[in-house]
py3Dmol code that shows the C-alpha trace and the ligand (Angstrom):
import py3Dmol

protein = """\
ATOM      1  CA  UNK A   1      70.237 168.052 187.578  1.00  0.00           C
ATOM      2  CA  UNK A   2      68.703 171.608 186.740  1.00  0.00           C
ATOM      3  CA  UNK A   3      70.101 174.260 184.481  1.00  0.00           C
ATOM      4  CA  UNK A   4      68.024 177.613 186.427  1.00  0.00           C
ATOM      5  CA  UNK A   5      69.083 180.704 184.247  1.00  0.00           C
ATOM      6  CA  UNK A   6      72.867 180.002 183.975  1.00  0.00           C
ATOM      7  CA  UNK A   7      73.222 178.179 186.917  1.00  0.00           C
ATOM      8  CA  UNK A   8      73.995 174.447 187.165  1.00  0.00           C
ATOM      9  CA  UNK A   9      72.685 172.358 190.214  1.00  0.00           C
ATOM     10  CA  UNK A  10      73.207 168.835 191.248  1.00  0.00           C
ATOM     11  CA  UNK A  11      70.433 168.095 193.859  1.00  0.00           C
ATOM     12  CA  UNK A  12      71.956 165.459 196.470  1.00  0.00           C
ATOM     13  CA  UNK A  13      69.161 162.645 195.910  1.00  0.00           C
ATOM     14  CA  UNK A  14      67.364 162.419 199.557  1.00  0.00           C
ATOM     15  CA  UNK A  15      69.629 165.050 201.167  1.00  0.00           C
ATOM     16  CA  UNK A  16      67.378 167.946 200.445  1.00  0.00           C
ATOM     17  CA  UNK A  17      70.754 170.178 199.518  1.00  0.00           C
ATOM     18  CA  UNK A  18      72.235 171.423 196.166  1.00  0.00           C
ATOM     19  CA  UNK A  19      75.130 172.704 194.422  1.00  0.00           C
ATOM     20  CA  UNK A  20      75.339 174.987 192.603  1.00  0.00           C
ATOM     21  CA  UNK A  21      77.703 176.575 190.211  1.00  0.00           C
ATOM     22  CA  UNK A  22      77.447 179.595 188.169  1.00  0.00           C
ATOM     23  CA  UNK A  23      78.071 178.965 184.397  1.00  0.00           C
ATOM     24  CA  UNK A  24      79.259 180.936 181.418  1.00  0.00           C
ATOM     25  CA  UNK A  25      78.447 178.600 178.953  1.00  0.00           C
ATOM     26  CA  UNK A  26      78.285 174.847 177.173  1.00  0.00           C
ATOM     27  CA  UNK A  27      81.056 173.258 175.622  1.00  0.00           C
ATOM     28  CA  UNK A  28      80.050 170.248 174.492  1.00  0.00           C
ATOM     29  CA  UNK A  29      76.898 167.826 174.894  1.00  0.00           C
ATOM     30  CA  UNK A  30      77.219 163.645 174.069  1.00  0.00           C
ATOM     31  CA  UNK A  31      74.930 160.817 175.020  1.00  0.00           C
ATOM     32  CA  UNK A  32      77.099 157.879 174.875  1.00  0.00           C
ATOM     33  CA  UNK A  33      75.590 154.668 174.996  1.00  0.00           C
ATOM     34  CA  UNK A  34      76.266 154.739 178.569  1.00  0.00           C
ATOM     35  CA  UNK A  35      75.728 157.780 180.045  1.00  0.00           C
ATOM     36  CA  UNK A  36      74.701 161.564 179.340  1.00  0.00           C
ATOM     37  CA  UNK A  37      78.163 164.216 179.618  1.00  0.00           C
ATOM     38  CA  UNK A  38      78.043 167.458 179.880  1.00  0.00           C
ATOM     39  CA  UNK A  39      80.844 170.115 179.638  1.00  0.00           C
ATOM     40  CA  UNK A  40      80.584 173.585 180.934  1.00  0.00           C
ATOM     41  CA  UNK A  41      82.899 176.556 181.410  1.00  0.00           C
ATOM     42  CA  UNK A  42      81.973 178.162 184.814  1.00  0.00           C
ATOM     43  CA  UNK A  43      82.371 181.307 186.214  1.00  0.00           C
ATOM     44  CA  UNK A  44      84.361 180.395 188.838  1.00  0.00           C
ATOM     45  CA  UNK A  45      85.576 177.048 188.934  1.00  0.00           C
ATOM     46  CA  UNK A  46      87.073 176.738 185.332  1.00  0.00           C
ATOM     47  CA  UNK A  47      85.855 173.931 182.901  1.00  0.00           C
ATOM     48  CA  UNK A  48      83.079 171.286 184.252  1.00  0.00           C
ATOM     49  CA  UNK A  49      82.340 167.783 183.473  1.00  0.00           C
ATOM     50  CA  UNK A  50      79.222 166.094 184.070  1.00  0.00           C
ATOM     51  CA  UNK A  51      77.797 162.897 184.012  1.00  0.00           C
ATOM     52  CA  UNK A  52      74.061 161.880 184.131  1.00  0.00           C
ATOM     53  CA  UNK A  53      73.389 164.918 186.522  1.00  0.00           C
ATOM     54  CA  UNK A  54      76.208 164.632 188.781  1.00  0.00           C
ATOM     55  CA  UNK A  55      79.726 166.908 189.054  1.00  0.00           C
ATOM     56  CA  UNK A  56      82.764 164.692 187.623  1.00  0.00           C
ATOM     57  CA  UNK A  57      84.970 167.490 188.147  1.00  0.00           C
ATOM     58  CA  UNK A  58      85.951 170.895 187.589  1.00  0.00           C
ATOM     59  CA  UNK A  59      89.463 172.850 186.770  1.00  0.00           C
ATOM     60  CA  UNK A  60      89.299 174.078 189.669  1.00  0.00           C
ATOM     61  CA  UNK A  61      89.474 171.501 192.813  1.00  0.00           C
ATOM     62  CA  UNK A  62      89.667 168.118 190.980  1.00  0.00           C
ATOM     63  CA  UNK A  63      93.801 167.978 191.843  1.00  0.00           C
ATOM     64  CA  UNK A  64      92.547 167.105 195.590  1.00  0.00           C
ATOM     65  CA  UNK A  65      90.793 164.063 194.585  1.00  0.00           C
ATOM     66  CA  UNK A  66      92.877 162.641 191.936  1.00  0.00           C
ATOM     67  CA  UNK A  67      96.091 163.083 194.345  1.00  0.00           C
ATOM     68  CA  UNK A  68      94.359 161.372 197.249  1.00  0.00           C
ATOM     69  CA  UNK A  69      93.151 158.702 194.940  1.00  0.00           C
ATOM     70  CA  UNK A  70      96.768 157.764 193.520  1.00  0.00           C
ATOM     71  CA  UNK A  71      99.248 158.617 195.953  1.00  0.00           C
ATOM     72  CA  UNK A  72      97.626 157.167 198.952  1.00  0.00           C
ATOM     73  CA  UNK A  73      97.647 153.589 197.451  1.00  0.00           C
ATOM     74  CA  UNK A  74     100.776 154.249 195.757  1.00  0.00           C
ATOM     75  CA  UNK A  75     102.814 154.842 199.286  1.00  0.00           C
ATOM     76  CA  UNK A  76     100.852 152.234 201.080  1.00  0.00           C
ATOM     77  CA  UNK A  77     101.830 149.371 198.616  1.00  0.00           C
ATOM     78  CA  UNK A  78     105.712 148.792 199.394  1.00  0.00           C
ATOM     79  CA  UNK A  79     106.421 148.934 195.501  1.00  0.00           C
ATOM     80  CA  UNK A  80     104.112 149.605 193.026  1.00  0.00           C
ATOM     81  CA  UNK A  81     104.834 148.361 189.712  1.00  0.00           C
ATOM     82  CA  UNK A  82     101.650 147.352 187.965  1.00  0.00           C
ATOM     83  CA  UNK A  83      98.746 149.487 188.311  1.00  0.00           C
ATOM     84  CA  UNK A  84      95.457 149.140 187.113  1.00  0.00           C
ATOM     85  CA  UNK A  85      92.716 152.218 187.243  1.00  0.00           C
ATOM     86  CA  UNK A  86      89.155 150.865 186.716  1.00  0.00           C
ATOM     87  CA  UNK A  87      86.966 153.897 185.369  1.00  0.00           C
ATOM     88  CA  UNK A  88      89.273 157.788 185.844  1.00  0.00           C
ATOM     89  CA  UNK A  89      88.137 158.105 182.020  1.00  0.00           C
ATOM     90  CA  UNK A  90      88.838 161.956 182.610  1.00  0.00           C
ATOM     91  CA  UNK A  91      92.907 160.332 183.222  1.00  0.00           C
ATOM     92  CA  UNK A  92      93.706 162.884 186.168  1.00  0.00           C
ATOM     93  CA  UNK A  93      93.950 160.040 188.482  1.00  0.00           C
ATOM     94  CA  UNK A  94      96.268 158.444 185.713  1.00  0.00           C
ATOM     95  CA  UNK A  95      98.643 161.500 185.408  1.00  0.00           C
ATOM     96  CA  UNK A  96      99.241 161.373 189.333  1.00  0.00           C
ATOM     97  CA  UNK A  97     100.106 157.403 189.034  1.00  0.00           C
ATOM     98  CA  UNK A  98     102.546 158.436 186.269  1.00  0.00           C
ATOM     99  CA  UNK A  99     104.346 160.410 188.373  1.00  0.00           C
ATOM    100  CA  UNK A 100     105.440 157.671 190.165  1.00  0.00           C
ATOM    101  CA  UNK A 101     109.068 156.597 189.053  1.00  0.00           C
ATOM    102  CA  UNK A 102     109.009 152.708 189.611  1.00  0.00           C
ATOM    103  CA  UNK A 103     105.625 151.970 188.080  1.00  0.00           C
ATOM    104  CA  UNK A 104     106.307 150.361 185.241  1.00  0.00           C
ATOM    105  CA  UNK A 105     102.766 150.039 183.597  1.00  0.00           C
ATOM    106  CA  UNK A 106      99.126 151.848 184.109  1.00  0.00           C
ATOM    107  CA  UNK A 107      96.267 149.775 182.424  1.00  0.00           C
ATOM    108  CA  UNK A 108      93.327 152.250 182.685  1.00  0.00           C
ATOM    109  CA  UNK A 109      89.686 150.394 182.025  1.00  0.00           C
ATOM    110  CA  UNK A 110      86.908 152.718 181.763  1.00  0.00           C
ATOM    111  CA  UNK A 111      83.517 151.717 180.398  1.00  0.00           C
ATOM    112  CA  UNK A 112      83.321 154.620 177.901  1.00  0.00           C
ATOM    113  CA  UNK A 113      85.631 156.183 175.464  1.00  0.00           C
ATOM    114  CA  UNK A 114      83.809 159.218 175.158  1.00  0.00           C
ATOM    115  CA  UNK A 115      84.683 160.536 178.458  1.00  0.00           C
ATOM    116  CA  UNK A 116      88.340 159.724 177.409  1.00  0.00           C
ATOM    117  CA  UNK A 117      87.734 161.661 173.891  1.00  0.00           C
ATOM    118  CA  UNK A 118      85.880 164.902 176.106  1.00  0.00           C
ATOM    119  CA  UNK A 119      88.373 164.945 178.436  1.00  0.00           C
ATOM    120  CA  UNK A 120      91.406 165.306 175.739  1.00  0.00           C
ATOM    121  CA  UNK A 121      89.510 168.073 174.500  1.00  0.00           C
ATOM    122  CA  UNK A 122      88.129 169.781 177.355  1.00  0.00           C
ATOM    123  CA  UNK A 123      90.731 169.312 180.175  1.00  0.00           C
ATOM    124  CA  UNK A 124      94.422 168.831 178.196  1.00  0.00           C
ATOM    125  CA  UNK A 125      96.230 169.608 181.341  1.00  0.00           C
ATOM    126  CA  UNK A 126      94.761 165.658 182.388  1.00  0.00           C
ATOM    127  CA  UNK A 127      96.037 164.170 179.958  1.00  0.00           C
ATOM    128  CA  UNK A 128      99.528 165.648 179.096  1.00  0.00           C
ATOM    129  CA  UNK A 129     100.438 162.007 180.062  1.00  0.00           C
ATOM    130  CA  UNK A 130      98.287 159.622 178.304  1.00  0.00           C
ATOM    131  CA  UNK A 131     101.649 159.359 175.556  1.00  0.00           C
ATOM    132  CA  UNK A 132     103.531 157.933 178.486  1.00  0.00           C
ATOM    133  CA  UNK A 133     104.959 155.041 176.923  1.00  0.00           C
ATOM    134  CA  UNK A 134     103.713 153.200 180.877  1.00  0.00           C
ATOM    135  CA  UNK A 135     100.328 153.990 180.116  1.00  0.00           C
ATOM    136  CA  UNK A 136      97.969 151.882 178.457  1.00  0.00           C
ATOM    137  CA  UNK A 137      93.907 153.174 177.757  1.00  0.00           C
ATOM    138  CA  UNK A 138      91.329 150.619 177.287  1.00  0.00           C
ATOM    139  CA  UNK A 139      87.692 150.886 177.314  1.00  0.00           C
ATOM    140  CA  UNK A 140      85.761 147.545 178.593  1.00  0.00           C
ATOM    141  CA  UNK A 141      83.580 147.158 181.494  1.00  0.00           C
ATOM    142  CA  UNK A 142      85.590 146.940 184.824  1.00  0.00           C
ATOM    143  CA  UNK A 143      83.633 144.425 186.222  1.00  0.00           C
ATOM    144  CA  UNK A 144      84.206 142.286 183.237  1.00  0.00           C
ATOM    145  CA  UNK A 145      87.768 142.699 182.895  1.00  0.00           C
ATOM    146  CA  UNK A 146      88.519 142.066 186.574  1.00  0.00           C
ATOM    147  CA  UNK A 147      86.769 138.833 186.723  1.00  0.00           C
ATOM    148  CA  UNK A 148      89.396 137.914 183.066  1.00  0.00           C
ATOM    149  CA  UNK A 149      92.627 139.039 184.941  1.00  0.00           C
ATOM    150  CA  UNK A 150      95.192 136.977 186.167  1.00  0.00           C
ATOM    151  CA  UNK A 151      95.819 136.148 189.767  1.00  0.00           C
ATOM    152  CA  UNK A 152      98.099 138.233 191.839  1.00  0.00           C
ATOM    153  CA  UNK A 153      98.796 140.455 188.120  1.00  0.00           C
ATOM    154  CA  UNK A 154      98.354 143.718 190.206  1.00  0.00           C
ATOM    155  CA  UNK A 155      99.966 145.809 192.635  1.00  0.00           C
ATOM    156  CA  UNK A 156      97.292 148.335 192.807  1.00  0.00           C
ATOM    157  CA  UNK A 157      94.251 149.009 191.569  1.00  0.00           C
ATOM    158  CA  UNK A 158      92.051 152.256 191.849  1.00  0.00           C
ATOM    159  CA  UNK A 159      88.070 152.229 190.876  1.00  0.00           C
ATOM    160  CA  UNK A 160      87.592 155.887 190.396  1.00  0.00           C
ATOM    161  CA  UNK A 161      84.358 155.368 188.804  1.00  0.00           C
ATOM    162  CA  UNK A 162      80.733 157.056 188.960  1.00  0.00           C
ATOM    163  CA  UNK A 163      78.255 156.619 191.777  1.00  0.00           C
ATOM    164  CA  UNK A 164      76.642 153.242 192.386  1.00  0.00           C
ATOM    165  CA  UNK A 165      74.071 153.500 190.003  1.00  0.00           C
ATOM    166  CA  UNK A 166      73.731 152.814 186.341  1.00  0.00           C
ATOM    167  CA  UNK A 167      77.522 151.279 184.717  1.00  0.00           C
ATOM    168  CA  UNK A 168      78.767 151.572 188.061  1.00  0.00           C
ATOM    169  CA  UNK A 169      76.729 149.577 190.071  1.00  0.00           C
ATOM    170  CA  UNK A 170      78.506 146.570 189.620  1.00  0.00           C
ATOM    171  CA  UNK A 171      81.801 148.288 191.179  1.00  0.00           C
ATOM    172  CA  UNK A 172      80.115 148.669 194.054  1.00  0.00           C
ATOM    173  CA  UNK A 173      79.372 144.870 195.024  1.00  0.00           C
ATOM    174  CA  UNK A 174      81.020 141.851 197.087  1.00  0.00           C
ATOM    175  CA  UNK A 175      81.656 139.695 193.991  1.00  0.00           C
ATOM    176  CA  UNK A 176      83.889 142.618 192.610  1.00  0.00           C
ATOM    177  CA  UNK A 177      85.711 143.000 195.383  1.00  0.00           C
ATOM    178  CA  UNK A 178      86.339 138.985 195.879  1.00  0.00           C
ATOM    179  CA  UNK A 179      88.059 139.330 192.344  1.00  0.00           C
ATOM    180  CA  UNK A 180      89.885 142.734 193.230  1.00  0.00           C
ATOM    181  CA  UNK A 181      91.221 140.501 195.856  1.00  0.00           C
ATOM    182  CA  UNK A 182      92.192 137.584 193.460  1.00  0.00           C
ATOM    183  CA  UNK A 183      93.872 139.897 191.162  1.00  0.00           C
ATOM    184  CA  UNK A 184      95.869 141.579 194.269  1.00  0.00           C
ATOM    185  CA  UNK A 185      97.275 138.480 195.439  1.00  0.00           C
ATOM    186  CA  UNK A 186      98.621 139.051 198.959  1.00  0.00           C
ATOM    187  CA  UNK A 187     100.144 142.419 198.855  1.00  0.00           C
ATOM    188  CA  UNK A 188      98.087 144.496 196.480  1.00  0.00           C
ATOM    189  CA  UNK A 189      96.538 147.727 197.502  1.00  0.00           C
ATOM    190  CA  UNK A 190      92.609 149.038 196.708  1.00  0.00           C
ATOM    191  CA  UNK A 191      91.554 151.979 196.770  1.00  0.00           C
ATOM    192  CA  UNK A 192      87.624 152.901 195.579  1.00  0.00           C
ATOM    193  CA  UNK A 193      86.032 156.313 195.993  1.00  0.00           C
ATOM    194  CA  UNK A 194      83.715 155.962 198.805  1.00  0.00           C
ATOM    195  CA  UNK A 195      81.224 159.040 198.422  1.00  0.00           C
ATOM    196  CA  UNK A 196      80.270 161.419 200.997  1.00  0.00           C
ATOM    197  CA  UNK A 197      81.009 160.395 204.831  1.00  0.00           C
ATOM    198  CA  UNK A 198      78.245 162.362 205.533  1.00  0.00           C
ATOM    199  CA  UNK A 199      75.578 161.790 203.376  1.00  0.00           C
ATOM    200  CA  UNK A 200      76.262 158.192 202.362  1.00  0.00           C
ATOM    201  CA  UNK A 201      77.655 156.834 205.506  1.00  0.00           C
ATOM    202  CA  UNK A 202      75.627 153.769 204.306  1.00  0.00           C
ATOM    203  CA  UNK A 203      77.356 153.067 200.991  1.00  0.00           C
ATOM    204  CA  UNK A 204      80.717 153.211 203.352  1.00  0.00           C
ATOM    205  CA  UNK A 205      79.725 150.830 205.953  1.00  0.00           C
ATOM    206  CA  UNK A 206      78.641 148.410 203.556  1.00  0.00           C
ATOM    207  CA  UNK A 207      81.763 148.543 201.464  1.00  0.00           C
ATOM    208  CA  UNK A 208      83.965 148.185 204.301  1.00  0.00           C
ATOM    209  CA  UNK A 209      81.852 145.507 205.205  1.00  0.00           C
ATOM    210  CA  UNK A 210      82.218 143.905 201.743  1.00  0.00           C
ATOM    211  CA  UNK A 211      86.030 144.587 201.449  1.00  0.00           C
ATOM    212  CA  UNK A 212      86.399 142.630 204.821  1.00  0.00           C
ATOM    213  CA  UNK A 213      83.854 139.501 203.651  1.00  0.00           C
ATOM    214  CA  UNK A 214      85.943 139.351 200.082  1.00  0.00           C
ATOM    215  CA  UNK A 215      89.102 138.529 201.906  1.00  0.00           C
ATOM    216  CA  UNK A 216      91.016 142.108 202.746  1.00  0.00           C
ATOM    217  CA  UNK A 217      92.771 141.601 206.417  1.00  0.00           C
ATOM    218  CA  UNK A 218      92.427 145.407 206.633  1.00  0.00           C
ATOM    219  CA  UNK A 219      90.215 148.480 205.689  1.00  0.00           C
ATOM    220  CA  UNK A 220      90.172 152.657 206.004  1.00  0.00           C
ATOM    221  CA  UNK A 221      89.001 155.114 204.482  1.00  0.00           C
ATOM    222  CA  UNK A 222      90.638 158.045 204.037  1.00  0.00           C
ATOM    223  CA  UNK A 223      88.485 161.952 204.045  1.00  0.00           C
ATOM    224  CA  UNK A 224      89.498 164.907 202.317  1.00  0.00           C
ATOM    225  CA  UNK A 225      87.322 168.293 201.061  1.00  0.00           C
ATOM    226  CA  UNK A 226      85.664 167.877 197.530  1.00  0.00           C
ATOM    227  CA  UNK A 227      84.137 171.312 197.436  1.00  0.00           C
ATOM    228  CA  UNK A 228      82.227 170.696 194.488  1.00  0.00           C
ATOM    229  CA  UNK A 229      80.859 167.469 195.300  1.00  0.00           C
ATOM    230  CA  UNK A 230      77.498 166.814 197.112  1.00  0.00           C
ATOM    231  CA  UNK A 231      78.394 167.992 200.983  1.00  0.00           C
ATOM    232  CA  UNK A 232      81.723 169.406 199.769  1.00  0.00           C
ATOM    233  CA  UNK A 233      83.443 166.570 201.789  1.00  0.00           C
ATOM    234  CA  UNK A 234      84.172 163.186 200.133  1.00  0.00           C
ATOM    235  CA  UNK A 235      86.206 160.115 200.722  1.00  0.00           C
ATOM    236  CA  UNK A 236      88.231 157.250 199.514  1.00  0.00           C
ATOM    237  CA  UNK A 237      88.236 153.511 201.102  1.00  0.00           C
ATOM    238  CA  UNK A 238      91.520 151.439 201.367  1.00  0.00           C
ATOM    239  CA  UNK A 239      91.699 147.512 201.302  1.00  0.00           C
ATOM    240  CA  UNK A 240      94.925 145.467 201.869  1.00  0.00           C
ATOM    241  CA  UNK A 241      97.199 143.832 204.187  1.00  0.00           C
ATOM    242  CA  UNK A 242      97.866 146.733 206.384  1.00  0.00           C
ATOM    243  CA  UNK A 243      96.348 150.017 204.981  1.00  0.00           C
ATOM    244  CA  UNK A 244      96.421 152.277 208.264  1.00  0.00           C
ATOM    245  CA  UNK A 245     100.282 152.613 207.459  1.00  0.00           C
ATOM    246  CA  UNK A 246     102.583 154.053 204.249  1.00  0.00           C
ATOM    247  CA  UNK A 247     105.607 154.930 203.509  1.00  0.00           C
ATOM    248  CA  UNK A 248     105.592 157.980 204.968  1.00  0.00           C
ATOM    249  CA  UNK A 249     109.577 158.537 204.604  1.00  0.00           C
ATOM    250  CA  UNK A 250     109.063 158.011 201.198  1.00  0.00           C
ATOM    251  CA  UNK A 251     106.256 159.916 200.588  1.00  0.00           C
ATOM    252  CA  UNK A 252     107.943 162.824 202.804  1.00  0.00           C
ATOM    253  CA  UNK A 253     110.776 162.904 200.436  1.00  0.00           C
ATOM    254  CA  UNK A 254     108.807 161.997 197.038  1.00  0.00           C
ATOM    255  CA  UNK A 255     110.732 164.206 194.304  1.00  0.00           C
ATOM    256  CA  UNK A 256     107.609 165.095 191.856  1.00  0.00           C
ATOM    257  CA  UNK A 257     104.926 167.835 192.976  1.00  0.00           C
ATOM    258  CA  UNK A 258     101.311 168.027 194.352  1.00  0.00           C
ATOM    259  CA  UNK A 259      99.193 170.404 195.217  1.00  0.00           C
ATOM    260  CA  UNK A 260      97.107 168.475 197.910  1.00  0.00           C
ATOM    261  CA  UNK A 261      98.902 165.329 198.769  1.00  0.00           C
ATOM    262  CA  UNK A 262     101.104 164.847 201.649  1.00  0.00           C
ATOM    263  CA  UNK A 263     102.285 162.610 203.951  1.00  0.00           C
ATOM    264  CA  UNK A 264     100.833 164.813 206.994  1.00  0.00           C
ATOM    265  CA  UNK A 265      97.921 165.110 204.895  1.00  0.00           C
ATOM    266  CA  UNK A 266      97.679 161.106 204.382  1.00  0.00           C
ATOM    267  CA  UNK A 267      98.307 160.325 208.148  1.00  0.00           C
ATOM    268  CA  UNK A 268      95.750 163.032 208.906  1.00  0.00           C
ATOM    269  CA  UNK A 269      93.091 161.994 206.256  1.00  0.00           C
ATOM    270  CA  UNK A 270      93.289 158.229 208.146  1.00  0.00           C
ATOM    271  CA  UNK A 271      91.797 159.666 211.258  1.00  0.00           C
ATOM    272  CA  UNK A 272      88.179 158.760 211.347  1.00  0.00           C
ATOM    273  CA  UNK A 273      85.481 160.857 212.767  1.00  0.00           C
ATOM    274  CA  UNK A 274      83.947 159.721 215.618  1.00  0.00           C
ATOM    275  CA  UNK A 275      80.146 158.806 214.114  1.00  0.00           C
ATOM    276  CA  UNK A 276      81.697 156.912 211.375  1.00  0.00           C
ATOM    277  CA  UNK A 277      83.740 155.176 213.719  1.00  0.00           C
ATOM    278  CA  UNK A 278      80.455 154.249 215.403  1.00  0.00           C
ATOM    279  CA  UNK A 279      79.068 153.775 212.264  1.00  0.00           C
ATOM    280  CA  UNK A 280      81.700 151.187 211.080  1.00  0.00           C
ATOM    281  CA  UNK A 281      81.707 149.460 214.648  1.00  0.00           C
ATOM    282  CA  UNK A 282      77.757 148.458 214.538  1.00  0.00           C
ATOM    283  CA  UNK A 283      77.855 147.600 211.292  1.00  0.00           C
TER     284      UNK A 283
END
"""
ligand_1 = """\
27
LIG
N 85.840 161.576 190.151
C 84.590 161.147 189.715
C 83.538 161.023 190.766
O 83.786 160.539 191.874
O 82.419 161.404 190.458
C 84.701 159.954 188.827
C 85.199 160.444 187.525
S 85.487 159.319 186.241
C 84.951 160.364 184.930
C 84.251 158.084 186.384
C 84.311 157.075 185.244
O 83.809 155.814 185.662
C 83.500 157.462 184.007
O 84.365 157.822 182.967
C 82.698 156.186 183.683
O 82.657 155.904 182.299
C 83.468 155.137 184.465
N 82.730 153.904 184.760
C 81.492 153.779 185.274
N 81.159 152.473 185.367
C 82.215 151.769 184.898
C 82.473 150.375 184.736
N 81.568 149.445 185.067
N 83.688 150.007 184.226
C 84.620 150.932 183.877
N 84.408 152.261 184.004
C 83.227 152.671 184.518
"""
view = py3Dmol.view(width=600, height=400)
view.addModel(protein, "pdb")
view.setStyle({"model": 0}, {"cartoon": {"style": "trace"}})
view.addModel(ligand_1, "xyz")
view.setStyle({"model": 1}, {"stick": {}})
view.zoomTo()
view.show()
């Protein structure tokens, strides 16, 4: 990351391209003792978080990834009860879960409360439901905590966590997933964030790859516009019994409102481009 005059820019590491957003000024600065965040108000993309360099989200466009992150597993699982989110310590993701009627309880495990602690600050409108009486916030180590939980405990569990480096790393990796798939039992839905298509068609292959070897019978991911994430175009990787299909009646007719989320958008978002198709099939 460089601050140039009052402009922040996350280089993508290897893809020679940057993003850039214009800022007005800093909000707040902490170096927790496991990571470096950063908030900014921007010109034109409302409030910013930051983490070790990298765009966490902004006012602005982070409703398009939290609602493809929650409501995608949420209609594939038949019912979703018990939910677990490992990381989403800014709770977006979390508020979207809420708005589910039949889930009965949200554990949400992030590594670090002081992205919890920022984000009440910084970005209220995320967490007007942490007070839900479903919710429950808990800071641990997800990789840890999965490998305590009881078998077949969960109906669906998110990782909305940082890149694969540093904390994260470990999220990322085939003895995770074998205990994601413990936890899940037979029916369970997972959903990860997947990076870029583009620029880290890698990390994708090799996670569908992992999914597969840890037990899931089936795998997609889904792709959707992050404009303020490296490439502007991001993604999110289903595991489960039969992920290519939802409840798309359901979702048609869901009662609560989004700003993104669909179900034309889901069944669209499950189409995969050709060279990741290609990409998936060598692999
Ligand atoms: N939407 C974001 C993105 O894709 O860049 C992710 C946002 S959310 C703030 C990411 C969270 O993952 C952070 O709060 C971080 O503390 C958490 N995290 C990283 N590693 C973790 C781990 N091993 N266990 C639990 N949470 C973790």
């Amino acid at each position: 990351m460089a601050l140039e005059g009052d402009w922040f820019t996350e280089v993508a590491p290897g893809a020679e391209m940057a993003l850039g957003l214009k800022l007005r000024k800093k909000l707040a600065e902490e170096r927790s003792p496991y990571q470096h965040i950063e908030i900014y108000d921007t010109e034109s993309f409302g409030r910013l978080m930051v983490i070790d360099g990298c765009v966490m989200l902004t006012s602005r466009d982070n409703f398009i990834y939290h609602e493809m992150m929650a409501h995608a597993a949420l209609f594939t699982h038949a019912n979703p009860r018990r939910v677990v989110i490992i990381g989403g310590g800014d709770c977006g993701t979390l508020k979207e879960v809420l708005k589910h009627p039949g889930v009965e309880h949200v554990l949400q495990v992030d590594i670090d409360e002081a992205v919890t602690r920022l984000s009440e600050k910084y970005f209220p409108e995320l967490c007007e439901s942490n007070s839900d009486p479903r919710a429950e916030l808990s800071f641990a180590d997800g990789v840890k905590w999965i490998e305590a939980a009881d078998a077949g405990s969960v109906d669906v569990l998110i990782v909305d966590s940082t890149d694969p480096v540093g904390p994260a790393e470990g999220l990322f990796a085939e003895p995770f997933y074998r205990a994601c798939r413990r936890v899940l039992g037979e029916r369970g839905i997972f959903v990860q964030q997947s990076e870029s298509p583009l620029l880290h068609t890698d990390i994708l292959t090799k996670m569908h790859a992992d999914l597969s070897a840890a037990g899931f019978a089936t795998t997609a991911t889904l792709s959707f516009p992050q404009p303020t994430y490296p490439s502007g175009w991001w993604s999110a990787t289903l595991a489960g019994p039969n992920v290519g299909e939802f409840r798309q009646t359901a979702a048609t007719a869901k009662r609560f409102p989004t700003r993104y989320y669909t179900a034309a958008v889901h069944q669209a978002a499950l189409a995969r481009p050709a060279f990741l198709e290609d990409a998936l099939s060598e692999s």
